[in-house]
Each structure stands twice: as C-alpha cells, then as structure tokens.
BATI-10404 format. One record per residue (C-alpha): residue in one letter; x, y, z. Coordinates in steps of 0.2 Angstrom, whole numbers. Layout:
! BATI-10404
@r a&east X&north Y&up Z
...
This chain:
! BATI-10404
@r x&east -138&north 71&up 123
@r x&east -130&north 60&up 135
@r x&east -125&north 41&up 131
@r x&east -110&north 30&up 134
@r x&east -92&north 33&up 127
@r x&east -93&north 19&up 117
@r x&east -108&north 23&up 110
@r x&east -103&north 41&up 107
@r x&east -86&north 33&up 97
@r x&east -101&north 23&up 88
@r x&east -110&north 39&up 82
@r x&east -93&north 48&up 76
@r x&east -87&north 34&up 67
@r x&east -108&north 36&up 57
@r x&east -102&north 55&up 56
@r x&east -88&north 51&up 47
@r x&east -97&north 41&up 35
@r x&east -89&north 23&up 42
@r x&east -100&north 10&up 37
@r x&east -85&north -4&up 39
@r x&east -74&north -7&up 53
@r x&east -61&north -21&up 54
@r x&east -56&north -29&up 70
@r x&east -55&north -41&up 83
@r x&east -64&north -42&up 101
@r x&east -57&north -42&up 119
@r x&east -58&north -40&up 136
@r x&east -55&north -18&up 138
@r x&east -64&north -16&up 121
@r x&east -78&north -27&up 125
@r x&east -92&north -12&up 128
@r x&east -88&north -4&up 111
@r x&east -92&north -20&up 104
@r x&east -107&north -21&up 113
@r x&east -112&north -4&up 107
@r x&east -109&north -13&up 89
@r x&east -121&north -23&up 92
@r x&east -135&north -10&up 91
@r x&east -128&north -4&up 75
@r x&east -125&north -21&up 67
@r x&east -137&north -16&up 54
@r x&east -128&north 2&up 48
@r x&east -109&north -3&up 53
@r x&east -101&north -21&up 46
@r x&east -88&north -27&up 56
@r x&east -77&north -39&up 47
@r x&east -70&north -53&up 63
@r x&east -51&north -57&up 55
@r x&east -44&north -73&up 62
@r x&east -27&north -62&up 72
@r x&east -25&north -43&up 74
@r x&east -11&north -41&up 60
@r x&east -24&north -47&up 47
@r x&east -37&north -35&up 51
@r x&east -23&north -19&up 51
@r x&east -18&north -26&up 33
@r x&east -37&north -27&up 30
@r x&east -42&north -10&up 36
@r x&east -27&north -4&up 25
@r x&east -32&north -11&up 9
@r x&east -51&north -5&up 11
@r x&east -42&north 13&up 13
@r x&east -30&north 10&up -3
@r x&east -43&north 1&up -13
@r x&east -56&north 12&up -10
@r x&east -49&north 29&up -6
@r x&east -59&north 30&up 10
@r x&east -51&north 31&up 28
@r x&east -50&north 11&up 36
@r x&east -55&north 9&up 54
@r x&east -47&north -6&up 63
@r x&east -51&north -10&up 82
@r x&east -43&north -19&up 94
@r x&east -41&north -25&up 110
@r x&east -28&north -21&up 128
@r x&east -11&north -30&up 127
@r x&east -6&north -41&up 114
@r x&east -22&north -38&up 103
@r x&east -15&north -18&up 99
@r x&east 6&north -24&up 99
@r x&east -3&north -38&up 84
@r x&east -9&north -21&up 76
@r x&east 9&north -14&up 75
@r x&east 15&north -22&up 57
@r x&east 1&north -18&up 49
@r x&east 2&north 1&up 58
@r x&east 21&north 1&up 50
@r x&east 16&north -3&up 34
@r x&east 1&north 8&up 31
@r x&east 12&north 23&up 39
@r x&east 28&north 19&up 25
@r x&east 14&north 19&up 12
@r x&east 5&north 34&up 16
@r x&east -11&north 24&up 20
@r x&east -26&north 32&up 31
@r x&east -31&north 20&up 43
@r x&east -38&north 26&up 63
@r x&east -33&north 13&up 71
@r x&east -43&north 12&up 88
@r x&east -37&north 2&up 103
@r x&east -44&north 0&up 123
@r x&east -34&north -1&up 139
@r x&east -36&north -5&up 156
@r x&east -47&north 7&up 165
@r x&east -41&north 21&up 174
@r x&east -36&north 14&up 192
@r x&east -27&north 1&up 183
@r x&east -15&north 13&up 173
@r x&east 2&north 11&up 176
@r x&east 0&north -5&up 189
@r x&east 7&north -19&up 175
@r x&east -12&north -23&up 174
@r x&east -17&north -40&up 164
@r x&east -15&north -35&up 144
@r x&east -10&north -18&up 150
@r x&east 3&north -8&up 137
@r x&east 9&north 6&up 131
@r x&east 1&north 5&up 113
@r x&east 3&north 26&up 112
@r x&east 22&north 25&up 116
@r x&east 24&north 9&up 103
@r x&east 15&north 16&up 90
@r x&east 21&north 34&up 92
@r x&east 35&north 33&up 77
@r x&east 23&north 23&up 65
@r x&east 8&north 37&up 67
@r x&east 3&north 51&up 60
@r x&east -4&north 57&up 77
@r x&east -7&north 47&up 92
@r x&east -17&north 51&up 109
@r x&east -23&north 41&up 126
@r x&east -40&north 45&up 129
@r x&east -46&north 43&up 149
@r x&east -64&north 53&up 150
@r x&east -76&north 52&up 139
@r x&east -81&north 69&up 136
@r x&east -64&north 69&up 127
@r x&east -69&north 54&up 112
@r x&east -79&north 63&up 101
@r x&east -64&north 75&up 100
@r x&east -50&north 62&up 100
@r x&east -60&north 53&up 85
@r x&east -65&north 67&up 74
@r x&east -46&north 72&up 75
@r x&east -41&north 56&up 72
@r x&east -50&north 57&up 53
@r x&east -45&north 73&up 51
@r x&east -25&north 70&up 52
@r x&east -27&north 52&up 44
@r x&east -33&north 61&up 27
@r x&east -27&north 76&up 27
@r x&east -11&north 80&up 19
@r x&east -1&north 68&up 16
@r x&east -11&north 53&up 23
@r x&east -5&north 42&up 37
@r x&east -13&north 32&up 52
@r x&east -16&north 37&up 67
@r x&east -20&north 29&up 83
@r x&east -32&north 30&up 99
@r x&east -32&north 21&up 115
@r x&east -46&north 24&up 125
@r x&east -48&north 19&up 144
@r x&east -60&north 6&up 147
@r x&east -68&north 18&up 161
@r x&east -72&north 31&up 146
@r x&east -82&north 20&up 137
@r x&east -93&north 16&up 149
@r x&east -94&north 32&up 156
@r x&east -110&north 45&up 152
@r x&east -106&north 62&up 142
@r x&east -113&north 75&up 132
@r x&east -114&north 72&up 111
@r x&east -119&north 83&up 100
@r x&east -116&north 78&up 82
@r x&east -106&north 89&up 69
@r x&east -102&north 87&up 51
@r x&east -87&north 80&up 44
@r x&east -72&north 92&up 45
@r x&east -82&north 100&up 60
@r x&east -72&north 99&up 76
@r x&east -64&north 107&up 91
@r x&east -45&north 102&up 98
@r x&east -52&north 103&up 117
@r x&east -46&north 100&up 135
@r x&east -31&north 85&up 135
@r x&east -31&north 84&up 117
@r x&east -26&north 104&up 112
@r x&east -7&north 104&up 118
@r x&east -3&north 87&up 108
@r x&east -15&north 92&up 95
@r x&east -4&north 110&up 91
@r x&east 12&north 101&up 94
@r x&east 8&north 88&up 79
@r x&east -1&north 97&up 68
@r x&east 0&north 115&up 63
@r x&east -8&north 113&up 50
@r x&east -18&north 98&up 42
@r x&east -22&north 106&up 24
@r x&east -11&north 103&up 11
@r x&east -1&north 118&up 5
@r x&east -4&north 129&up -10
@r x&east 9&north 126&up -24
@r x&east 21&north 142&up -24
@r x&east 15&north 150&up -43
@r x&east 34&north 156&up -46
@r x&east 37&north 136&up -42
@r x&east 27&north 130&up -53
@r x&east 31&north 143&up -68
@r x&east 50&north 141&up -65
@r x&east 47&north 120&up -70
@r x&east 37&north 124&up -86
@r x&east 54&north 133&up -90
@r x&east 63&north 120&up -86
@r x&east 51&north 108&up -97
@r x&east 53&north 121&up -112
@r x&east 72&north 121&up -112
@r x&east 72&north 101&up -109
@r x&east 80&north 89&up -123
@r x&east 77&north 72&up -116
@r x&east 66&north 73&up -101
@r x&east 60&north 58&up -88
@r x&east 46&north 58&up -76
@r x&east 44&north 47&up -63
@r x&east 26&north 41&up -57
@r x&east 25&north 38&up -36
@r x&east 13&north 34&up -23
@r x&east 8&north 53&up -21
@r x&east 0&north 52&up -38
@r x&east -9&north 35&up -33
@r x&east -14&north 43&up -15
@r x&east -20&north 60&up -24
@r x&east -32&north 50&up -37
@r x&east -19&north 62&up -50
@r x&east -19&north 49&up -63
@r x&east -30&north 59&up -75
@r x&east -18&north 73&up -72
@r x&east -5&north 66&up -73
@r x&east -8&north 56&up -90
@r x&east -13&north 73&up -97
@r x&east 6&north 79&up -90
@r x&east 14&north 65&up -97
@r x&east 8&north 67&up -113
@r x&east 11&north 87&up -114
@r x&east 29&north 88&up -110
@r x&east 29&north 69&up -122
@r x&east 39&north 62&up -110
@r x&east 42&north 43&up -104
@r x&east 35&north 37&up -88
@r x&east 42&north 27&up -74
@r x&east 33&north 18&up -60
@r x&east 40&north 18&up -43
@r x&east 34&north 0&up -35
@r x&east 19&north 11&up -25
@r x&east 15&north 22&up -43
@r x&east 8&north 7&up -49
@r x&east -11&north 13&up -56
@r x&east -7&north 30&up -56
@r x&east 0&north 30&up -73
@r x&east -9&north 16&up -86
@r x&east 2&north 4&up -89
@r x&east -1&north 2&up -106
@r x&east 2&north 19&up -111
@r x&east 15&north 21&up -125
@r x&east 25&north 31&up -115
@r x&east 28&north 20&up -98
@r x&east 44&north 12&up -97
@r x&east 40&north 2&up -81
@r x&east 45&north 0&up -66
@r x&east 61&north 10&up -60
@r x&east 74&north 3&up -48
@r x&east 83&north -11&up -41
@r x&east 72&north -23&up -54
@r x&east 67&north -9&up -65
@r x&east 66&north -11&up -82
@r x&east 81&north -7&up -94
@r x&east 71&north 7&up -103
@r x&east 68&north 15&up -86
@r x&east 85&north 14&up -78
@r x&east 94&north 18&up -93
@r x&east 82&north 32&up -97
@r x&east 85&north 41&up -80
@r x&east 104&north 38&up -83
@r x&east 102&north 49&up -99
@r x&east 88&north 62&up -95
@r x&east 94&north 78&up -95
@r x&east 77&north 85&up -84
@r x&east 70&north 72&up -70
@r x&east 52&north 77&up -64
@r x&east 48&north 65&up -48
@r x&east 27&north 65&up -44
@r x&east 25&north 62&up -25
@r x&east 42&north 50&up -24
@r x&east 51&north 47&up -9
@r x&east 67&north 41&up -19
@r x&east 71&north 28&up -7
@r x&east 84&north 14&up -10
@r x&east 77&north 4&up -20
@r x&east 74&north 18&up -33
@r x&east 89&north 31&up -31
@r x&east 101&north 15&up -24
@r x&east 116&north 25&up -27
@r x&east 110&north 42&up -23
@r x&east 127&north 52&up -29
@r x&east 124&north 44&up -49
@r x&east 105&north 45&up -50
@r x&east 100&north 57&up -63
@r x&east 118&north 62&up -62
@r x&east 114&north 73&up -80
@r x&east 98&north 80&up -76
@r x&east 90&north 94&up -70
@r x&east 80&north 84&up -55
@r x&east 66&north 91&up -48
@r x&east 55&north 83&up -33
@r x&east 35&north 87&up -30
@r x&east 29&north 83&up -16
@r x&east 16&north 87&up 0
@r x&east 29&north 83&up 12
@r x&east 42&north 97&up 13
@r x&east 51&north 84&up 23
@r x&east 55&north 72&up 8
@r x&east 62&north 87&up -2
@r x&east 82&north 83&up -2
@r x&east 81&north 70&up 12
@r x&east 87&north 57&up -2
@r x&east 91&north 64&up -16
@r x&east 97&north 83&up -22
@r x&east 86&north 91&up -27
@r x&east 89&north 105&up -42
@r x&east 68&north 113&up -38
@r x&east 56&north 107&up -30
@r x&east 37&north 111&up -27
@r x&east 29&north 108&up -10
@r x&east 10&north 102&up -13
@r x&east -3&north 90&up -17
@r x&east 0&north 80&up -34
@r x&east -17&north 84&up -41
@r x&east -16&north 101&up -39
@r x&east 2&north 104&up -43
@r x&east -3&north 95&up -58
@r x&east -18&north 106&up -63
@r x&east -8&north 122&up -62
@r x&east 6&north 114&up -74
@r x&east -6&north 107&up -86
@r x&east -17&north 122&up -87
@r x&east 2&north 132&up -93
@r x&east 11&north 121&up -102
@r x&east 12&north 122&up -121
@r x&east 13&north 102&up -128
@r x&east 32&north 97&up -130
@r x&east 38&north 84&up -146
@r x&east 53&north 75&up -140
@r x&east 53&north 60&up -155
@r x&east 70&north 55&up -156
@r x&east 74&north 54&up -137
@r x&east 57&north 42&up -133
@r x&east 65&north 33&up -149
@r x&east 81&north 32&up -139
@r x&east 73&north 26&up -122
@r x&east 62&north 12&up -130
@r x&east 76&north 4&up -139
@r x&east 80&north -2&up -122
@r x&east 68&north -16&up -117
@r x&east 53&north -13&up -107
@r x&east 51&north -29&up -101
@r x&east 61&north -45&up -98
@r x&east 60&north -58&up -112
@r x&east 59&north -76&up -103
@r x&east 61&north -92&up -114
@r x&east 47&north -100&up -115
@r x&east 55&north -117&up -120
@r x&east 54&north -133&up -109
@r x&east 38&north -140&up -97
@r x&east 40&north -130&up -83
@r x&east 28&north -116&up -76
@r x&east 36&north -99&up -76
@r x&east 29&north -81&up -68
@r x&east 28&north -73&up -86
@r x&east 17&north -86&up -91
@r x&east 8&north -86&up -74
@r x&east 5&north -64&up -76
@r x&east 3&north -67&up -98
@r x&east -13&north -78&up -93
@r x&east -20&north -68&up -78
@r x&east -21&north -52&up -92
@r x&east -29&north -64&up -104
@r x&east -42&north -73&up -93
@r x&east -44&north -59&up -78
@r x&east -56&north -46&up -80
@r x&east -46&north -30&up -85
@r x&east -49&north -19&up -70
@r x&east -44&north -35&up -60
@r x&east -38&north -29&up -41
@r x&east -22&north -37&up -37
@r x&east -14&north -37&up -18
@r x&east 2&north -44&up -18
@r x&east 13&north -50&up -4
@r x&east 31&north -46&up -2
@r x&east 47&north -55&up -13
@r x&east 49&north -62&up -30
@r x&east 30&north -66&up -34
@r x&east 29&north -45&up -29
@r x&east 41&north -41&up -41
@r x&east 34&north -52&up -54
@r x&east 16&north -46&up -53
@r x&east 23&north -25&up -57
@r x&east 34&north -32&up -68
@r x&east 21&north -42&up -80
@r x&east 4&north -33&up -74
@r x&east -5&north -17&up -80
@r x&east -12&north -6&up -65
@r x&east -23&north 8&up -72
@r x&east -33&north 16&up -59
@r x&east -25&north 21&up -41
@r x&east -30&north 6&up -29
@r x&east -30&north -8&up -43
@r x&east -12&north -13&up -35
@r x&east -10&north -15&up -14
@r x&east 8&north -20&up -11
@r x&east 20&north -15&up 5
@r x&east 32&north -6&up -4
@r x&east 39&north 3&up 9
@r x&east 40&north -8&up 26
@r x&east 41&north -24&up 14
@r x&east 28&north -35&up 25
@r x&east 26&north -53&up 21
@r x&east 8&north -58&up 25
@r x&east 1&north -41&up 19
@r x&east -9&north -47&up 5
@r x&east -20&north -58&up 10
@r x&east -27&north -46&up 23
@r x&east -28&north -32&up 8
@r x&east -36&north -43&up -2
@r x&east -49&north -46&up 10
@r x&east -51&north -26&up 13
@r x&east -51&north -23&up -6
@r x&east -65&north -36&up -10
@r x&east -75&north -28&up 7
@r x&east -72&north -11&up 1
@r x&east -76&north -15&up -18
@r x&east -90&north -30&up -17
@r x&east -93&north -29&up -37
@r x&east -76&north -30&up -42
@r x&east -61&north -47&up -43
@r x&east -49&north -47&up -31
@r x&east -33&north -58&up -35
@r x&east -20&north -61&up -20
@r x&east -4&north -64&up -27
@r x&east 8&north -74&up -15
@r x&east 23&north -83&up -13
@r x&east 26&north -100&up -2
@r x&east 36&north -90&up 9
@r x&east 23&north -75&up 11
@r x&east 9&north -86&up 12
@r x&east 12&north -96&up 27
@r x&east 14&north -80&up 39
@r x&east -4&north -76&up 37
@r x&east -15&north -92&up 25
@r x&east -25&north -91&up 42
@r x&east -35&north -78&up 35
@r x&east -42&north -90&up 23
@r x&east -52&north -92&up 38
@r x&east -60&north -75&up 36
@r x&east -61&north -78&up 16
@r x&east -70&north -91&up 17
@r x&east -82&north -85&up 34
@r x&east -85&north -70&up 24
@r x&east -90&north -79&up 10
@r x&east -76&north -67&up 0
@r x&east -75&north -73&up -18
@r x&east -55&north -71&up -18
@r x&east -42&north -80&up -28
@r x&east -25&north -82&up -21
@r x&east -13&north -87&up -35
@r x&east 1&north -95&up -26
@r x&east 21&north -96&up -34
@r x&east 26&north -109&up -25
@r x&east 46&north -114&up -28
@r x&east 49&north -121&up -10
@r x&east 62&north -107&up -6
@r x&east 61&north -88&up 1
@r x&east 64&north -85&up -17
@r x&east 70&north -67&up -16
@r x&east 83&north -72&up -1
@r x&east 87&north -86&up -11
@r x&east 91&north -74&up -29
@r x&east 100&north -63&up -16
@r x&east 109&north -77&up -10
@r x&east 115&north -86&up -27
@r x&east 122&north -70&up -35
@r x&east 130&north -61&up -20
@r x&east 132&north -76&up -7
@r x&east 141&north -86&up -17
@r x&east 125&north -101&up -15
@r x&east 126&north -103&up 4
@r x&east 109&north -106&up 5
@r x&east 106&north -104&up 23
@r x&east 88&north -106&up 32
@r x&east 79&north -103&up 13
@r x&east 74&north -118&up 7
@r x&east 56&north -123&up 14
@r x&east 62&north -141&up 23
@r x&east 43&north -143&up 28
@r x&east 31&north -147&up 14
@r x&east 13&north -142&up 14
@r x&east -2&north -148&up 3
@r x&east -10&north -130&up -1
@r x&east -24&north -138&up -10
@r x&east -30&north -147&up 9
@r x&east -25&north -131&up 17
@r x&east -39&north -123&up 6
@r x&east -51&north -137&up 7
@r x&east -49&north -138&up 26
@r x&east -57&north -119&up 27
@r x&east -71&north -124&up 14
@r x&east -64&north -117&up -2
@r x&east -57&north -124&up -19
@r x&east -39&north -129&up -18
@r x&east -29&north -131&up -36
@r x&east -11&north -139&up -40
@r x&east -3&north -133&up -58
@r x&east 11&north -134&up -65
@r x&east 8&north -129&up -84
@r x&east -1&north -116&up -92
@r x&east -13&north -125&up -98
@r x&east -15&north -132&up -81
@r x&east -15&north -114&up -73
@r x&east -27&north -104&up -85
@r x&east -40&north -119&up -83
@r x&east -39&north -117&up -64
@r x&east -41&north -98&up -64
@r x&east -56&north -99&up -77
@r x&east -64&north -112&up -64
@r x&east -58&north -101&up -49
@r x&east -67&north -84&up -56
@r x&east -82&north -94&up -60
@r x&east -88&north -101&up -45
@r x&east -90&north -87&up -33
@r x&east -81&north -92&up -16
@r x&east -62&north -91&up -13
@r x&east -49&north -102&up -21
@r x&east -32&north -106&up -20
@r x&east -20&north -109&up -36
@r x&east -3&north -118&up -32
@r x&east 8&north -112&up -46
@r x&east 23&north -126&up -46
@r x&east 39&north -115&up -52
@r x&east 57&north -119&up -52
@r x&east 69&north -114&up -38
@r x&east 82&north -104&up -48
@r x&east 68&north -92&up -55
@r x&east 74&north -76&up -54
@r x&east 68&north -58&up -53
@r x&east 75&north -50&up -70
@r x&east 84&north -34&up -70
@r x&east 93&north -34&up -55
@r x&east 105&north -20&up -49
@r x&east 113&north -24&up -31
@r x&east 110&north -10&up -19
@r x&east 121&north 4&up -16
@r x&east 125&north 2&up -36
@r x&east 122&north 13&up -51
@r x&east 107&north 11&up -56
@r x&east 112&north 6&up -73
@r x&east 124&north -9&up -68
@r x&east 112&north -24&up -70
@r x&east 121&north -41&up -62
@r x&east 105&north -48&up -71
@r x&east 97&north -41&up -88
C-alpha cells in the first residue's frame, strides 16, 4: 500500500511492538509527529523538557524493561542534545533506536538552518548508523535498526531521515519482527557493519576445558558484569554460583544480576569495592568474569589483577577478550547460554574454608552512627526498611552513585540504572522517568547528588506533566562531593571550583513544578518524608542535608593495586 514516509516509520515502529517513543518536536521532524497524531491512541509519546533527558529516558525504558527504547528528535541542536545520552547507552550496552530528521534533500550540504551531521557525530557512539534520503528506504533502514540495537551484544543505533523522505509516498507492506531485507543504499553499509547480528554459539571444548578448570580450583572468585544483567542470566547465573560454591562480585553495571543478599556476594569490586571482593580477587587462584569489560575502575592495575589466578573472561564481544586484561581462556557468547551449557556439566563444588577466608574481610563499610548528623548509610539502611523491596533505583553519577551499590540490594536485572561506563551526571532523573513509563506498577527512586541534580532537575518538569509518582532522594553536602573526596586525599585540600557557592532551596524548586518538596537532616526526619513521599502518588523531592567530608569508603587510587586502600 502506498502512504507517506512518516507514516510508514509509524507502522514499523507498531511492527516492532513499540507502543512508547521518547522525544522532542521540531522543525525537520514535524510530519513524523504529525503522523503521531493519528496514532496517539496505540503509541505514547513521553515530551521531556530538553533532548538529553529524553535519550536518558529512552535508555532507562530499554534497561528497565528489557525492551528496545525509541527516542526522536529534531535537525541541528535537537539530535547533537541526543549525543550524551547516545554515549552513555553505547558504553553500557543499552538498545536504544535513536531516530533523528534533517534538512531535505536540496538542502544537504548547503549549512542549511539546524542542518548537521548527526551520522558523522554519532558514528563512534553507535552500533550502526545510516542517512536515509527516499522513502522507499525507511522501512528498511528501521527494521535494521531494531535488529542491530538487540541483537548481540546491544547497543544503539541511529537514523537520520531527510525531511523530503517523510513526506514522500512509497510502497509498505508489513513483515514480522526479525523479517527484513538489507536493500538498495542501505546493503554496502549494512555488510560492512554487521556480518552477522546473532550472537555466537559457545565453542563446546570452551566450555568443557572451564569445568576443568573449576574442578582443579582451590579458591575460586567470580565476577558478576553488565553481560549477565543485559542477558536476563541471573537465574543462571545464581544457579553457577552456587555449583562451583564460589563468592560473587558485582561490577558497578552487574548490579541485579546477582541478589544482593545472597550469602555468597562480596559486593561491589573495584576502585570502592568492598574489602572481601578486592582481597578475594587478590587471593583467588581461578577468576571466572560474566560479561565484564574489566575497565579501570575494576582491573585499576591491569599487570596485579588476579595476579594468582587462572583468569578467564566470557563474553559476546570477541573484541573485549584481552583488550584489558590477559586472559588465561576465554569463551566467546551470550551469558545465558554460556551459562546453560556449564550448569548442565558441572558437578557441585564445596570450597568451605576459602568463602571462610574471603568473608572474614568486611562486605560492607561500617560508619559510626554517633552524633546528629544525616549520613548515606542511614539514608540507604531506611530506603531497604521503608521501600518496597523490588524498589527501582536510577542513580546519577558521584558519591550518592557509589553509596546507593554500596548500601542497596539489586535482585532482578533492571532494578538498578546507573552510567557506569560514560559516567553522565544528569542520567538519573531521565532513567527514572523511563523506568516508571516502562514499568507503571512498580516504585522508581532517583538517587541524586546536588551536583548531578542541577544538570538536568528540569525534568521535574516532565515528572510532574506526566503525573510520574517518582521520588528523588537528594544527598545534598554543597560540594561535587566525589571531586571533592578525590581532592582531599590526593590534592592535598585545594579545593578548586567544587564547593556549590550558589545555594538553591530544592524544596521550592519541587513546589515550583507542582510536587512535594522535603528538607531533612535526621533519620527520623528522612524515613518520615519518604513514608509521606511513597504515599501520596505524585513526585517528590527529599533534600538529605549531609556533611561535606563524607566520603566514599573503600577507596583504591587508580592505577593502583587493587588491594592498596587509601580509605578502608
């Protein structure tokens, strides 16, 4: 049938089973949102208050739900506002099709108004990226776009269509999901990108050769990372963990895919893991890493991690295998069925005296909990009291982010949404907002810091429009608190550009966009709040007054062993 490009990129999004879109309106992307109009009633779109808070949003829906996001856009500075939140879902593995218009075709090339080269820009931080210029090319250009963005290991992707293509007439006929040709423009780039978009078969002699390994093993460690949160593997992986009776480690973006309350997690790992953790990978003499990029803030001294151990890296990306660290074997595939194959040839492993070794190191950092003052462990100790337990929690980027892994149990991939990779202050609030879309029957918490806070508290605009019953617990200490930590113990307390010289009065900020706004600075103060905030079914803001000097404890400087804590 023939009908408009806009309307065909309509139908495709409906084919692949979109029913929310995140975005933001413009001049070159005007007749897709016109075609939205006629679909209003079987596609939501969610209006964010800027660009960057509807890629955050778009990402959180995909990591909260397990869904591809869709985010939309407009020419010129409405797509180069996309390209944080593109970063940050590309570091993290997130799917997101990130769809963008230009100027029309005559236009091209002529440093048209709001004319850029989004494809160019974005080409590093994607997956996959094309310019569409017909319209008998969008129905292609889209149903590869989902496939890329899910497939393997995920990422986004980005489309920029011509504004002349999406008002132009062509054929559409509808397909199923995972039903589409490479065609015309699209083939060459298609081929060069991506050979293949199925995630490989384990090797079997891979995957026996390991469950020699575990057999021999005397003290081994696992490590639990993002590829087992992205692969739904935690049932998996739990029933791993508990075969070869080994401890666990979370990396910041394995957070839910290993319960946190299991006997056998140790915690986080890394620059503020836990004692347990680092000192048990120290000491392992076998290292098995799920879907782990052993970045620099887990492996911070690549040449000592694991220096006793056996290491062996899983993982879909054949690329991450030795980039970082050595690896003595490795398996190339997806975590869940890497993890299938072991479980179903393992024979259960007792290793009593080496977990008694590991958890004689601490598992958590023990704060005093004299004086009057408000501290994060109090802060995190009421939200597991009071919070429901399957609470979602998105975080934003510094100490507050470190707090919340530290002190909170994840126990379901997408329960935590953090930028672990790229690091983006102003992530959370826009996750949050895609998390409470994507699941409307659960409680979203968005934990923030002053510093991350005042990048992107505009979205409280789209809380609050929304009607979004989110709560945004705020740790405020008037600093860039992390910077600050960073500056005390290595800068010898030149404290430049950190300390927050301009107060603001969060509780008015959340009464000037119509929600509850809340001061503390006790706990009995904070768990009356939060009680109040969960109750009253709109969006809240908790100001948690905490001390300057709070610090994120363990600390190992990067580039260090990991076991040389400047703060225990």
């Amino acid at each position: 049938m023939k009908m408009t490009g806009a309307n065909i990129l309509v139908e495709c999004l409906l084919e692949h089973g979109v029913d929310t879109v995140f975005g933001y309106p413009g001049g070159t992307i005007l007749n897709v949102y016109d075609a939205l109009y006629d679909y209003r009633d079987r596609i939501r779109h969610v209006r964010t208050v800027h660009e960057q808070g509807a890629a955050h949003a778009a990402d959180g829906y995909a990591r909260s739900t397990g869904k591809v996001g869709v985010c939309l856009a407009t020419s010129g500075p409405g797509a180069t506002n996309l390209v944080t939140g593109i970063a940050t879902a590309y570091m993290d593995s997130s799917p997101v099709v990130f769809i963008t218009c230009n100027v029309g075709r005559h236009l091209i090339g002529k440093d048209s108004f709001q004319e850029v080269d989004i494809t160019g820009i974005s080409m590093p931080i994607t997956k996959w990226n094309c310019m569409v210029t017909s319209a008998d090319d969008i129905a292609d250009a889209v149903r590869e776009a989902f496939a890329i963005a899910r497939s393997g290991r995920p990422g986004p992707v980005l489309i920029d269509i011509l504004k002349n293509a999406t008002a132009e007439e062509a054929d559409y006929a509808p397909l199923a999901p995972g039903e589409h040709r490479s065609a015309g423009s699209l083939g060459a780039l298609v081929a060069r990108v991506s050979p293949s978009l199925a995630a490989p078969e384990p090797d079997i002699a891979d995957i026996e050769r390991l469950v020699e390994m575990v057999g021999r093993a005397e003290k081994p460690f696992l490590i639990c990372g993002g590829g087992v949160v992205r692969a739904r593997a935690q049932s998996e992986f739990e029933t791993f963990a508990a075969c070869v009776d080994a401890p666990v480690a979370i990396t910041v973006m394995g957070g839910g895919g290993f319960p946190g309350d299991n006997p056998l997690s140790t915690g986080m790992i890394g620059m503020h893991g836990s004692q347990a953790s680092n000192m048990a990978v120290d000491h392992c003499d076998l290292l098995i890493a799920i879907g782990c990029r052993f970045s620099d803030r887990v492996a911070l001294d690549p040449k000592s991690f694991a220096a006793q151990a056996k290491i062996v890296h899983i993982d879909i990306d054949r690329a991450e295998i030795n980039k970082n660290v050595h690896a003595d074997h490795h398996i190339v595939g997806d975590a869940k069925r890497v993890l299938e194959l072991l479980n179903a040839r393992l024979t259960r492993q007792k290793h009593t005296q080496w977990k008694e070794h590991v958890f004689s190191y601490p598992r958590e950092t023990e704060y005093s909990l004299a004086g009057d003052h408000l501290t994060p462990k109090q802060i995190s100790d009421a939200i597991s009291r009071i919070a429901p337990p399957d609470t979602m929690i998105a975080t934003d980027v510094g100490q507050h982010q470190m707090w919340a892994i530290q002190h909170l149990h994840y126990d379901y991939p997408g329960q935590l949404l953090t930028s672990g990779g790229f690091g983006a202050m102003g992530f959370g609030l826009g996750a949050a907002i895609g998390a409470q879309v994507g699941n409307p029957g659960k409680t979203v918490l968005h934990i923030t810091g002053d510093g991350s806070f005042r990048m992107n508290c505009h979205e409280l605009a789209t809380v609050s429009g929304c009607g979004l019953p989110i709560v945004t617990v705020l740790f405020n200490n008037n600093t860039l608190g992390m910077v600050r930590q960073w500056q005390t113990l290595i800068y010898h307390e030149r404290y430049s550009e950190t300390d927050m010289l301009s107060r603001v009065d969060y509780v008015k900020l959340a009464e000037a966009y119509g929600l509850s706004g809340f001061r503390v600075s006790d706990v009995a103060g904070f768990e009356a709040a939060l009680r109040t905030a969960l109750a009253c079914g709109h969006g809240c803001v908790i100001e948690c007054v905490i001390d300057i000097d709070e610090k994120v404890r363990p600390m190992v400087p990067g580039g260090k062993h990991i076991t040389q804590f400047l703060l225990e």
